[in-house]
VOMAR-863615 format. One record per residue (C-alpha): x negated, z negated, y negated; residue number from 0. Coordinates in pm, whole numbers, padded with zeros to 5 digits, always signed. Last residue first. Layout:
<lummis>
x;z;y;n
X;Z;Y;NUM
...
</lummis>
This chain:
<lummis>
x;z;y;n
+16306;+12249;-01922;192
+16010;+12499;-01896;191
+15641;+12495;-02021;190
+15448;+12846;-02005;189
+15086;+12874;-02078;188
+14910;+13155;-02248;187
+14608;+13368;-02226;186
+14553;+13589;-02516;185
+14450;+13395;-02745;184
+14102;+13482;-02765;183
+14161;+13897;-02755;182
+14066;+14013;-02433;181
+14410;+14114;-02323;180
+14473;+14302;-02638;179
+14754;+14048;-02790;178
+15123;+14175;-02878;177
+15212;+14123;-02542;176
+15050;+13728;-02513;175
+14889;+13701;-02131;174
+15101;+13535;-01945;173
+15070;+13187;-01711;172
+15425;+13190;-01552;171
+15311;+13049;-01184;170
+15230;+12712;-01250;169
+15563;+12677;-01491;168
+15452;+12354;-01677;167
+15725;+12086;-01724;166
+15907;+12021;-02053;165
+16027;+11638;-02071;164
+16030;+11556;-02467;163
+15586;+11414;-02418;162
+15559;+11738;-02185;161
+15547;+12005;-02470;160
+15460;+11752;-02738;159
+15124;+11680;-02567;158
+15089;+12077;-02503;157
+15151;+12135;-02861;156
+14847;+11917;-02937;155
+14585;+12008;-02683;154
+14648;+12395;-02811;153
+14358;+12495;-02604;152
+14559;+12644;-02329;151
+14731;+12873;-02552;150
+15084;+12834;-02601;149
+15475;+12823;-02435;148
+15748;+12695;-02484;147
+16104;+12731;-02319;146
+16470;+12628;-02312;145
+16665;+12666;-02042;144
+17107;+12685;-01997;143
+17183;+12682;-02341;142
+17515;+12543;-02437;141
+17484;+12602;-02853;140
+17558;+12234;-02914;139
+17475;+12027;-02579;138
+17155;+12246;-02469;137
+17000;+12378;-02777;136
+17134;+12091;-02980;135
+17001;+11832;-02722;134
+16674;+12024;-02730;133
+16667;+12038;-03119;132
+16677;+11659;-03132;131
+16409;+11585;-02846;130
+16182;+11885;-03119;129
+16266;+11704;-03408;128
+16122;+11348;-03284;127
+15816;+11538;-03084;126
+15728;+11696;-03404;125
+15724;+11418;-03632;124
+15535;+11141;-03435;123
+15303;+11088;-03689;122
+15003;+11232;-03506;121
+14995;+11562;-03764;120
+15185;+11567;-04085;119
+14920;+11626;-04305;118
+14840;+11930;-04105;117
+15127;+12110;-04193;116
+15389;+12139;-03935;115
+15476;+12459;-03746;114
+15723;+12406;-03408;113
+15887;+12556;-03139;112
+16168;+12603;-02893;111
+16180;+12923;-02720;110
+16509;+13056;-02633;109
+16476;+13335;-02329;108
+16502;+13716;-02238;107
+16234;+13736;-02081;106
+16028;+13527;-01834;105
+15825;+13827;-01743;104
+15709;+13897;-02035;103
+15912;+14115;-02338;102
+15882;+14084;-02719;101
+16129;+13953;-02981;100
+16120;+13608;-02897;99
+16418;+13387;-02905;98
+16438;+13092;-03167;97
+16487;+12731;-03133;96
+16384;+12482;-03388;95
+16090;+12292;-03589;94
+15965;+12425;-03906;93
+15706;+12327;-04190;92
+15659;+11973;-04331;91
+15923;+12063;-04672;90
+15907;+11728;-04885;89
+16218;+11540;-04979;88
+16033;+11204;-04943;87
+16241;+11008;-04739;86
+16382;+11225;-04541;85
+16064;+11459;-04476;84
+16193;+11813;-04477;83
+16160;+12039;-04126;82
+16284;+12394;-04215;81
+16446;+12515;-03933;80
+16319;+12793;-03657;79
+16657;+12921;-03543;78
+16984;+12816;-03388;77
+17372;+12941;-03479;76
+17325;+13302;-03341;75
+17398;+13506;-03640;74
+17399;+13224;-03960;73
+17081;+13084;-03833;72
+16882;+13448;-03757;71
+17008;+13532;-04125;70
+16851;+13211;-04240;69
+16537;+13277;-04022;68
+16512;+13633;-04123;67
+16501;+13537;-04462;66
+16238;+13275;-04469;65
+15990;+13475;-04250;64
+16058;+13783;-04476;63
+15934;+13513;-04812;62
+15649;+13402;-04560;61
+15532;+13768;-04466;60
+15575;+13868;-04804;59
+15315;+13583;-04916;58
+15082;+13646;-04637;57
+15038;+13456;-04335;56
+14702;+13344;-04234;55
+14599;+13441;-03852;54
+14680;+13571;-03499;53
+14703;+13170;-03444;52
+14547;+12914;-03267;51
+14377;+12757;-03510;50
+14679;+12835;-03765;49
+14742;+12492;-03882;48
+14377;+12378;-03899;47
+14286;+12654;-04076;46
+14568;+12573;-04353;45
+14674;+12890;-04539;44
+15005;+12854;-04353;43
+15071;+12507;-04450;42
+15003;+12675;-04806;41
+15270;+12976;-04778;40
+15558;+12771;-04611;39
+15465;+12529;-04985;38
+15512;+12781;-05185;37
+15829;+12962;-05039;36
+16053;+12678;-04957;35
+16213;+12769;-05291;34
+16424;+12979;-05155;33
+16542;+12764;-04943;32
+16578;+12751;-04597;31
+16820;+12605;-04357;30
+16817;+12239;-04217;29
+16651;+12026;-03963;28
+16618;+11697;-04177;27
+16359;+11423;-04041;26
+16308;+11057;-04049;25
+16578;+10940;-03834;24
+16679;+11226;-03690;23
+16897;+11513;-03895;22
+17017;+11830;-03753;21
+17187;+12127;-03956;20
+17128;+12057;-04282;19
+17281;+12349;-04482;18
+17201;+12486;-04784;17
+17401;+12795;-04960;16
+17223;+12988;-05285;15
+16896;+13120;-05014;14
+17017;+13455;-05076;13
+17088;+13460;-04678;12
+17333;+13175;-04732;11
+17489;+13336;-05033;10
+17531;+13673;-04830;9
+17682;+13491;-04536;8
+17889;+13303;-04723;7
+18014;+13587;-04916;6
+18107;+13771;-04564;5
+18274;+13513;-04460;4
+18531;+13513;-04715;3
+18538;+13860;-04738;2
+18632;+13853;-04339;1
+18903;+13560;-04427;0
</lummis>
């Protein structure tokens, strides 16, 4: 049974085993593939996409993204999916739940979150896969809170933040850890549900 396991692990972190995980009406939550690579790399080429980034990804960076997140998937049982269009088969960027790797003062926590190209912007996209990876965080993997959190200029997130029912923590404003406090994007804002 272990070796059994074992081989599905290994496939699935090769990128040989897909899984969809959640599917809404127009969207498929699912695990990576490898050949996610090329189009994970342009969205995050897009200026637009990373405004309020640390910056660009670079090709390992996307390929290590990819791999962690499977592994992180077949660990823990949530991660930052791959968001595919239904009905066009086309990879929008992610949408999931994944805990950081850094400490604040609201840590250790789940963070939901999301990355969609451009093109897919005021369609409705990320606030449909976000409601459905809230009721997985909660009903499926029996979370107790979910967060978010992003700078104050990120108009956007913050509308998809409060339009699936997170409510701003007053008090848990942070300044990013792996930001120098005077860096730009420093300053961050903490939604809770």
């Amino acid at each position: 049974m272990l070796k059994n396991q074992a081989v599905v692990l290994l496939n699935l972190l090769m990128g040989k085993i897909f899984m969809n995980v959640i599917e809404t009406e127009r969207l498929i939550l699912r695990t990576w593939y490898e050949e996610d690579v090329q189009e994970y790399y342009r969205i995050n080429q897009d200026p637009k996409v990373i405004e309020f980034l640390r910056g660009p990804l670079t090709m390992v960076e996307v390929k290590d993204f990819i791999l962690f997140m499977n592994q992180q998937f077949s660990q823990i049982g949530y991660t930052l999916w791959a968001a595919e269009e239904k009905s066009s088969g086309k990879l929008m960027g992610f949408i999931g739940l994944d805990p950081p790797k850094w400490e604040a003062s609201f840590t250790p926590c789940v963070e939901i979150g999301w990355r969609l190209g451009s093109e897919c912007w005021g369609k409705g996209y990320a606030t449909e896969g976000a409601k459905a990876v809230l009721d997985y965080g909660f009903n499926r993997c029996g979370l107790k809170e979910i967060v978010s959190f992003t700078v104050p200029a990120n108009i956007r997130s913050l509308r998809v933040m409060e339009k699936i029912g997170m409510k701003r923590d007053l008090k848990g404003d942070f300044a990013h850890p792996k930001l120098p406090p005077e860096h730009r994007l420093s300053k961050h804002v903490l939604y809770r549900k």
